[in-house]
Wavefront OBJ file of the C-alpha trace (Angstrom):
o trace
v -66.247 -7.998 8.292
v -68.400 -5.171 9.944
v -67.515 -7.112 13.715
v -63.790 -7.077 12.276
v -63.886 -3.429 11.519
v -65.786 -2.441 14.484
v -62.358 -3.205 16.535
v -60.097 -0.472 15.706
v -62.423 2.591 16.660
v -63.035 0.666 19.842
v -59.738 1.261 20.934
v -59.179 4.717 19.834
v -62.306 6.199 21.689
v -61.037 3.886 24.608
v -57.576 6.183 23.701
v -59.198 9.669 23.207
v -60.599 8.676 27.077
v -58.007 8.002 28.589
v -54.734 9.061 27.218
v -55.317 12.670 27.819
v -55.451 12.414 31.811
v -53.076 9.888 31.628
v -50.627 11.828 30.211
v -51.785 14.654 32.524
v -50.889 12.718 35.109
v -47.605 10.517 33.917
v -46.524 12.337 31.184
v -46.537 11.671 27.526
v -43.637 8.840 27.467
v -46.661 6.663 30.034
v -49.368 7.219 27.287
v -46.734 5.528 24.864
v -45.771 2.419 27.398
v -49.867 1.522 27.942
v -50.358 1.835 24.458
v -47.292 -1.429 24.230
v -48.600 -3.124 26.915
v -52.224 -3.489 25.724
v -50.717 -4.491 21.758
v -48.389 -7.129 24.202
v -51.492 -7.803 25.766
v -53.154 -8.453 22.625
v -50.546 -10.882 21.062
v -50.594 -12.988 23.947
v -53.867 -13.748 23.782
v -54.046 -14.544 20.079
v -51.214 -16.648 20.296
v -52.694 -18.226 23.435
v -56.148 -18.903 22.181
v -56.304 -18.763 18.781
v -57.117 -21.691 16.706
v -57.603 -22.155 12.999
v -60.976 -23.464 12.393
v -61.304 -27.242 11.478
v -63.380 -26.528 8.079
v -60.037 -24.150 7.024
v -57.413 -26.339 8.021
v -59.114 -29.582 6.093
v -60.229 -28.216 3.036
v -57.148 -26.146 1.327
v -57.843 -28.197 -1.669
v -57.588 -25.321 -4.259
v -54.112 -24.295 -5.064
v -53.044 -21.038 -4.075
v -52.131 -18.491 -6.888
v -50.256 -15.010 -6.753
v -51.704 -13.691 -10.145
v -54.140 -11.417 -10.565
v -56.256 -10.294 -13.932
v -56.093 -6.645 -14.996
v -59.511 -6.634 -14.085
v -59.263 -8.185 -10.946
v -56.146 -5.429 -10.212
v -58.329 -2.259 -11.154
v -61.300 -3.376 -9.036
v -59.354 -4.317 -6.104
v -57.067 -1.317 -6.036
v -60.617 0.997 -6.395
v -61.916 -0.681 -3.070
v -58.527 -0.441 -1.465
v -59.104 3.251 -2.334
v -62.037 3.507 -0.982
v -60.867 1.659 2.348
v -58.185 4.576 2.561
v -60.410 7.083 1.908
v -62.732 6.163 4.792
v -60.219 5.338 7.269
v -57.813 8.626 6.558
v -61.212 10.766 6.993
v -61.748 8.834 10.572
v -57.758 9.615 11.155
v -58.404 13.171 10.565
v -61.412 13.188 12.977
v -59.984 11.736 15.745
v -56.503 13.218 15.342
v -57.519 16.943 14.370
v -60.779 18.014 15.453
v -60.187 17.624 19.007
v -57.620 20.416 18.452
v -60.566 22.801 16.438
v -63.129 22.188 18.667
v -60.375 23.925 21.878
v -59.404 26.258 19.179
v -63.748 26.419 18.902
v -63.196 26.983 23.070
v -63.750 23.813 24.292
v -61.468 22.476 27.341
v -59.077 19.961 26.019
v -60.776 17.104 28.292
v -64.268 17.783 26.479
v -62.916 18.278 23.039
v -61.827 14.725 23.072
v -64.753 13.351 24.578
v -67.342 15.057 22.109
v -64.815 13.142 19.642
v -64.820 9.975 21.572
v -68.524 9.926 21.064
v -68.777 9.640 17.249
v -66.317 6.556 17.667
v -68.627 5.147 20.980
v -71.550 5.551 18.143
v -69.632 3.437 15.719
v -69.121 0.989 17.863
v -72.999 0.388 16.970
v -72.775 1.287 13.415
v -70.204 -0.847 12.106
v -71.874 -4.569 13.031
v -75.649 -3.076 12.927
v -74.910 -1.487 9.495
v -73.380 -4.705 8.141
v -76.638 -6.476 9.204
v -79.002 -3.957 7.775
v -77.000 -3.721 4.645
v -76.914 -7.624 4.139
v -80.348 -7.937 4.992
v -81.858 -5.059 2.779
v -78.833 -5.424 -0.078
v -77.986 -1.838 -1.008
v -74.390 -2.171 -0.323
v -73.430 0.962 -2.778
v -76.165 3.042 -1.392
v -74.985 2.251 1.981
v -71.476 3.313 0.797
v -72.769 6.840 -0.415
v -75.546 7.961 1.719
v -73.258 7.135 4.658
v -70.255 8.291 3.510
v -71.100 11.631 2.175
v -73.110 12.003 5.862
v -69.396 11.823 7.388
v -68.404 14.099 4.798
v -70.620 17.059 5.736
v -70.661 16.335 9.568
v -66.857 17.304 8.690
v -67.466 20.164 6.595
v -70.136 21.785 8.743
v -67.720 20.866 11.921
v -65.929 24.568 11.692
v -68.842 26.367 11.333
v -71.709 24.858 13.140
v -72.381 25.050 17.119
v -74.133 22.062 17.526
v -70.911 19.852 17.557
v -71.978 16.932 19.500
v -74.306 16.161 16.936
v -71.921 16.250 14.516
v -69.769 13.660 16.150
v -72.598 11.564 16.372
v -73.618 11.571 12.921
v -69.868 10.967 11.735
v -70.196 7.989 14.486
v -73.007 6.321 12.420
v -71.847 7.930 8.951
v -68.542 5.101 9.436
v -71.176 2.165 10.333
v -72.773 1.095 7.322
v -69.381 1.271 4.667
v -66.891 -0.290 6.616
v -68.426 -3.640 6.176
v -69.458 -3.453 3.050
v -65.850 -2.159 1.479
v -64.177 -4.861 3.275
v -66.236 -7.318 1.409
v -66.061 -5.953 -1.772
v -62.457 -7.754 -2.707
v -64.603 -10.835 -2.550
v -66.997 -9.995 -4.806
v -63.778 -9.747 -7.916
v -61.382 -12.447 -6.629
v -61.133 -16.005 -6.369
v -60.360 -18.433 -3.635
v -56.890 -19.526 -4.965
v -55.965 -15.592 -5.665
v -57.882 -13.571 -2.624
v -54.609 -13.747 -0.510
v -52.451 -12.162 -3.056
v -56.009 -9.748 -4.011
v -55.910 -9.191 -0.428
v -52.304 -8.057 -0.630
v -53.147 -4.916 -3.275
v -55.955 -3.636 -1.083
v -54.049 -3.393 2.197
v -51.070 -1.765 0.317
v -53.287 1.162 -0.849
v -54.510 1.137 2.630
v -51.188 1.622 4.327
v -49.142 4.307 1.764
v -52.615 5.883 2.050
v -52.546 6.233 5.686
v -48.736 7.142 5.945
v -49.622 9.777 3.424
v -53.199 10.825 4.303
v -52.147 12.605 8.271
v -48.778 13.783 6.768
v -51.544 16.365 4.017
v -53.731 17.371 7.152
v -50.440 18.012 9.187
v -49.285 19.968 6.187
v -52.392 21.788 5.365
v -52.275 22.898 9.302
v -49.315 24.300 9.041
v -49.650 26.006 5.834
v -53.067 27.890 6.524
v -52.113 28.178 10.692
v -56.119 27.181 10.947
v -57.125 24.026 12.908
v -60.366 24.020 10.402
v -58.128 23.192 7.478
v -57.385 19.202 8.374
v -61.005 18.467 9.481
v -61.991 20.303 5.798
v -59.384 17.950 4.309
v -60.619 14.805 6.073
v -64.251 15.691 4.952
v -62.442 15.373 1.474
v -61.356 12.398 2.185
v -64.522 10.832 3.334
v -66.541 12.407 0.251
v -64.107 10.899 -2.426
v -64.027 7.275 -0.839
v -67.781 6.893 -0.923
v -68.058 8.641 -4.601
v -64.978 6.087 -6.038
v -68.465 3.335 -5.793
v -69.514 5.018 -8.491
v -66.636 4.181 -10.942
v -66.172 0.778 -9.278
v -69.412 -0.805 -10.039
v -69.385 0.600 -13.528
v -66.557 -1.314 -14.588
v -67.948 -4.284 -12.761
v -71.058 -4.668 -14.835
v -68.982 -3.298 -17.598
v -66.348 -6.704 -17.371
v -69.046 -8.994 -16.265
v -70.522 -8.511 -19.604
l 1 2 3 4 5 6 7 8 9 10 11 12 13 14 15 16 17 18 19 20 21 22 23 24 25 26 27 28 29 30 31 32 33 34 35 36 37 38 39 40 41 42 43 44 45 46 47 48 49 50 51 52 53 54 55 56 57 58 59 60 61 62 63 64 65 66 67 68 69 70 71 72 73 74 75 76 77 78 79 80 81 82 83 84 85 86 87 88 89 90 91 92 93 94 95 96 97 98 99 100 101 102 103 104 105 106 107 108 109 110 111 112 113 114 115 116 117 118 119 120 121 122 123 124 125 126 127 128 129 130 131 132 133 134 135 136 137 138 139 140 141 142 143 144 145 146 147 148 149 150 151 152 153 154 155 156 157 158 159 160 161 162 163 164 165 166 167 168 169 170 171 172 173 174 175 176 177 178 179 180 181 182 183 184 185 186 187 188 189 190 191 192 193 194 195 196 197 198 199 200 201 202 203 204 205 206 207 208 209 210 211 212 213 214 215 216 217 218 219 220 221 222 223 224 225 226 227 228 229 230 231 232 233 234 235 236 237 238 239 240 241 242 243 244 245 246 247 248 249 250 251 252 253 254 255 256
């Protein structure tokens, strides 16, 4: 799941490279048409070389069910939530603190490279922290200590000089959880109902990241400070890895 997740800020730090000259150069509308092609790009390949693996395709022997327990519901929605949380925090990094750190008086070319960093970094973090998590098993520390370490990297972003180290330690701050969250679903659900459990965690993660931007964007324009989304993104990032908490308490609480 941590190779899965390692994907997406792949191609945004690819993105924060390259779109900025490219729309320097084109204009904004040619940032918009390579962004198509490479998703084109991407289909054709799937649908080229994709195959389902022999062990799935021969052994659907458990029939599939669209029910889920209460329990099952509260768990799942509460690592959906923290899923959000994490990724809306990286959202407000990449999307808003290129603009604070030129309001800072960075050029506009090294603002988004400092930020391209942090997602270079995670690149790293994401598989290596899945293995170190599996190996030494402290998934919910690896949730916290990691989380809350994005969290302050974004809080102290405003306010401290230093900001490449910053984007670094939000860069490694992402690796460990993002594994580890997309895992937990399988920890409450069952074969015959993960699809369906599946279905609850990636609809908390989409309203949350229509929703998440559209607060930043709205704190921005209601304080006229760039500070104010990276603050709220730190927010974000703090309250997805403290919603563990919670989460494994009623765990142990229904297991009983």
């Amino acid at each position: 799941m941590a190779l899965t997740a390692s994907t997406w800020p792949f191609g945004v730090a690819l993105g924060l490279m390259g779109h900025s000259a490219l729309a320097a150069v084109a204009g904004w509308p040619s940032v918009l048409a390579a962004t198509a092609g490479f998703a084109a790009i991407a289909l054709i390949l799937v649908a080229s070389w994709y195959r389902t693996p022999h062990e799935s395709s021969t052994a659907g022997k458990t029939a599939i069910r669209y029910r889920l327990s209460g329990h099952q519901f509260v768990l799942v929605t509460l690592a959906g939530f923290m899923w959000t949380f994490l990724n809306v925090g990286l959202t407000h990094y990449f999307s808003f603190a290129p603009g604070l750190l030129v309001a800072l008086g960075h050029g506009t070319q090294d603002a988004a490279q400092f930020v391209s960093l942090g997602l270079w970094i995670s690149l790293i973090a994401i598989p290596l922290g899945g293995f170190l998590t599996e190996r030494y098993n402290h998934p919910s520390a690896a949730i916290l200590i990691f989380g809350l370490t994005s969290a302050a990297s974004m809080f102290l972003m405003p306010f401290w000089t230093v900001t490449i180290a910053l984007c670094l330690l939000i860069g490694v701050g992402i690796g460990p959880p993002a594994g580890v969250i997309m895992a937990l679903p399988a920890e409450v659900l069952r074969p015959e109902n993960r699809a369906a459990g599946l279905g609850v965690f990636f609809t908390w993660y989409y309203a949350g990241m229509a929703v998440g931007p559209a607060i930043a964007g709205l704190g921005r324009d209601l304080t006229a400070s760039a500070a104010t989304p990276v603050l709220i993104g730190g927010a974000f990032f703090a309250t997805g890895a403290l919603i563990i908490g919670p989460f494994r308490w009623l765990q142990s609480t229904w297991a009983k």
